[in-house]
C-alpha positions as protocol buffer text, in pm:
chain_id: "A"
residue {
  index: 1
  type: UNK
  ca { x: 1730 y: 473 z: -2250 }
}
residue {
  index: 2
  type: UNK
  ca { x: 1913 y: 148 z: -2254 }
}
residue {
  index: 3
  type: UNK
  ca { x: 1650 y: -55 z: -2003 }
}
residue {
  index: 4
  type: UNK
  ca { x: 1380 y: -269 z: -2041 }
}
residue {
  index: 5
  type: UNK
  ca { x: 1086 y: -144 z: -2153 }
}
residue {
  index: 6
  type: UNK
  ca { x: 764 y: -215 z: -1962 }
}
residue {
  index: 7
  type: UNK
  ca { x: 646 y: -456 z: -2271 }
}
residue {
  index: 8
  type: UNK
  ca { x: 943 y: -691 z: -2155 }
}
residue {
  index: 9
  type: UNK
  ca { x: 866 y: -719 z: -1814 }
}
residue {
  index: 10
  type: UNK
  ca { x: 650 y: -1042 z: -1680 }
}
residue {
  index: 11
  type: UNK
  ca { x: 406 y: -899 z: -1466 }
}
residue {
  index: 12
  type: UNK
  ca { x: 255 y: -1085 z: -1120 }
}
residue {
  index: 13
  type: UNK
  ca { x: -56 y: -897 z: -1056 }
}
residue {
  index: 14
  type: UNK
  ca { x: -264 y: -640 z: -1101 }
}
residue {
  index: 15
  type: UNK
  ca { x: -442 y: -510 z: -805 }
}
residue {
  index: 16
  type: UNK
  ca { x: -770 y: -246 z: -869 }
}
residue {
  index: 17
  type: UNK
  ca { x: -970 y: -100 z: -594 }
}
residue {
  index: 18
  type: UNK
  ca { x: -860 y: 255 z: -504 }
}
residue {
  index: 19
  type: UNK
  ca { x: -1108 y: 507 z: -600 }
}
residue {
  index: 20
  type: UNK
  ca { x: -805 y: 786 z: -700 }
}
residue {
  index: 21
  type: UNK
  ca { x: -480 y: 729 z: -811 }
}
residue {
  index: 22
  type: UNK
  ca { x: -247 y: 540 z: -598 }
}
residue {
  index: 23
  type: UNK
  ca { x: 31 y: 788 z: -498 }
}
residue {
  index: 24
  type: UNK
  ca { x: 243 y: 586 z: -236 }
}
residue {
  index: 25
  type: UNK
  ca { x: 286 y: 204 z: -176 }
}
residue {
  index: 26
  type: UNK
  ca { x: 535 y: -33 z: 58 }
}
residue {
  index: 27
  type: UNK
  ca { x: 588 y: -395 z: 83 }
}
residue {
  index: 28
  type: UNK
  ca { x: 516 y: -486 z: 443 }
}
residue {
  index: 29
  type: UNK
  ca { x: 898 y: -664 z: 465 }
}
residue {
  index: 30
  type: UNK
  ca { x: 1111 y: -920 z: 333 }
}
residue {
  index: 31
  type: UNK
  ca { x: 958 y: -1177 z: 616 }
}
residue {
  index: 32
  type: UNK
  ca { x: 607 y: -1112 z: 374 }
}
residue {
  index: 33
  type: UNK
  ca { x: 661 y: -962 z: 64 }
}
residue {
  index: 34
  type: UNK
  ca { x: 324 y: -1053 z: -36 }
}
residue {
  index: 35
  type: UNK
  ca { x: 182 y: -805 z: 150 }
}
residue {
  index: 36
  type: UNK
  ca { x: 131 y: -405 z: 43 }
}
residue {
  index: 37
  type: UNK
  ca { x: -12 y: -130 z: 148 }
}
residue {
  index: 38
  type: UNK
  ca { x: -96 y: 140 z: -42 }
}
residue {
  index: 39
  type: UNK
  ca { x: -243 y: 481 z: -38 }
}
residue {
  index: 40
  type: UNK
  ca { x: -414 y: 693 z: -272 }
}
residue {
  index: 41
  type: UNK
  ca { x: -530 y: 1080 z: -309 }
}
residue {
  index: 42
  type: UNK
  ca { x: -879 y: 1039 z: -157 }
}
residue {
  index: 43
  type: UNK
  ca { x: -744 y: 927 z: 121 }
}
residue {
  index: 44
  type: UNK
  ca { x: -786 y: 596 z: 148 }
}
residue {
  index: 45
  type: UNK
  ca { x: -467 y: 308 z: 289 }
}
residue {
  index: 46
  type: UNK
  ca { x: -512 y: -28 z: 178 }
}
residue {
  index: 47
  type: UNK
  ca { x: -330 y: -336 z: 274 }
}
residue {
  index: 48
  type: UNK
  ca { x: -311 y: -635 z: -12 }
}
residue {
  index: 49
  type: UNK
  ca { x: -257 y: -973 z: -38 }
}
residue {
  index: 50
  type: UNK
  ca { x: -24 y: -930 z: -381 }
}
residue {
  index: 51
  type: UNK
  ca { x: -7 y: -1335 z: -412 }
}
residue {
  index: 52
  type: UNK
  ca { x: -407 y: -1343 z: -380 }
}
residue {
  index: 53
  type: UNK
  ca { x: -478 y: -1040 z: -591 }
}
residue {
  index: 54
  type: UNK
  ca { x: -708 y: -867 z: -327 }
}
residue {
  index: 55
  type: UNK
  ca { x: -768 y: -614 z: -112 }
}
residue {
  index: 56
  type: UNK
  ca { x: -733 y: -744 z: 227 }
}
residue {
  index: 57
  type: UNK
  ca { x: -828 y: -395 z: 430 }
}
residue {
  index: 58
  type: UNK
  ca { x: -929 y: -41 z: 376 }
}
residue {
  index: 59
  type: UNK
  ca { x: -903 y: 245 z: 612 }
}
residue {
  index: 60
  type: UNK
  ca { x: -1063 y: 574 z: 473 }
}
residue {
  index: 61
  type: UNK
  ca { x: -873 y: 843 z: 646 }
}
residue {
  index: 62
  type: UNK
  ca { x: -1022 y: 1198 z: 525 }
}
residue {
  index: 63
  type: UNK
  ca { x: -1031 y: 1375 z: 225 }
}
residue {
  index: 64
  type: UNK
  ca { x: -661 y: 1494 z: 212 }
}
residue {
  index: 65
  type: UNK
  ca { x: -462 y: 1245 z: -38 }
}
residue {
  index: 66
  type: UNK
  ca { x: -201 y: 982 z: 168 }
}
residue {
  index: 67
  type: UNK
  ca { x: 146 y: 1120 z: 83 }
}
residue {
  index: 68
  type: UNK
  ca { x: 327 y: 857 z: 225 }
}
residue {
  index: 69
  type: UNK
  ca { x: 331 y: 495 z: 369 }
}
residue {
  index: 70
  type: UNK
  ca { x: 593 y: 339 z: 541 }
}
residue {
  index: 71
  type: UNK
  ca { x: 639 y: -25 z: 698 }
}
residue {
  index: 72
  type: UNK
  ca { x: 841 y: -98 z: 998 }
}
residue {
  index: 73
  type: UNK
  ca { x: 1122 y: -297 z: 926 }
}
residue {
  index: 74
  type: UNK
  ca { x: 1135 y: -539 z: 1145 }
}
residue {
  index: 75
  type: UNK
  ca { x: 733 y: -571 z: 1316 }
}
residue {
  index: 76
  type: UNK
  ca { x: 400 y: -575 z: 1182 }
}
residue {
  index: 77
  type: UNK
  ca { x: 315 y: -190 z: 1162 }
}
residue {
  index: 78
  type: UNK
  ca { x: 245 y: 37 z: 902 }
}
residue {
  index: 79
  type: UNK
  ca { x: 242 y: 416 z: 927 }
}
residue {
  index: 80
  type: UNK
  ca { x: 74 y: 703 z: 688 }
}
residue {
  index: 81
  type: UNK
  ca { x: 76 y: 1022 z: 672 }
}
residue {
  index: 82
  type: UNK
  ca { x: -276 y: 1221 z: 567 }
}
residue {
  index: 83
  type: UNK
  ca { x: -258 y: 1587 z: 542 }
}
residue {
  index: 84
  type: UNK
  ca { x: -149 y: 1713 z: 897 }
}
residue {
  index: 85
  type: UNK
  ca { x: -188 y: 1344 z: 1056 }
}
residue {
  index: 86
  type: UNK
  ca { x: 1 y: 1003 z: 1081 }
}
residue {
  index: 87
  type: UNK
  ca { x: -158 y: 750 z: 1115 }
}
residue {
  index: 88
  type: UNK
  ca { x: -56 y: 383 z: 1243 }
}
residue {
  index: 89
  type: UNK
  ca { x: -166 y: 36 z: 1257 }
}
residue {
  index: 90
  type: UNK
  ca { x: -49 y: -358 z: 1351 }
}
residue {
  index: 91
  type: UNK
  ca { x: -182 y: -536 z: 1087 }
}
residue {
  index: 92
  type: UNK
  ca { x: -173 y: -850 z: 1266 }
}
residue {
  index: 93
  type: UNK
  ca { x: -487 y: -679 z: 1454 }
}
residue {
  index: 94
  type: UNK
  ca { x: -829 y: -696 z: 1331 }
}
residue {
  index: 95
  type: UNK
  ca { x: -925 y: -461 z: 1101 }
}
């Protein structure tokens, strides 16, 4: 006890799309903390625009759940790892 409770909080957004619960999430970096990416348990990473309240990307990447995503700290990349995989992308690049 002794924090906040959730009640007292002023949320931002809310940002829906993933078809499974979202297990992992990052904010791209301090340079553009309205960006996220996310991944869920179907396997899906998805890149949002927190300020615009969308979904700017998806990439589906099999049916094992995303256990983990990561930004680079200091460039545009974004890494996630998918059951035996990682996975990696610039998303400065097209989709």
């Amino acid at each position: 006890g002794g924090g906040s409770s959730p009640q007292s909080l002023s949320l931002i957004a809310e940002l829906r799309g993933h078809t499974r619960t979202p297990w992992t999430l990052t904010f791209l970096s301090s340079k553009n903390p309205n960006m996220l990416a996310s991944g869920c348990l179907s396997g899906e990473v998805k890149l949002w625009s927190v300020e615009g309240r969308r979904c700017l990307r998806t990439s589906i990447l099999g049916h094992d759940r995303v256990t983990s995503v990561s930004a680079h700290p200091l460039r545009p990349l974004i890494a996630a790892a998918c059951g035996k995989d990682l996975f990696f992308w610039d998303v400065t690049g097209p989709g």
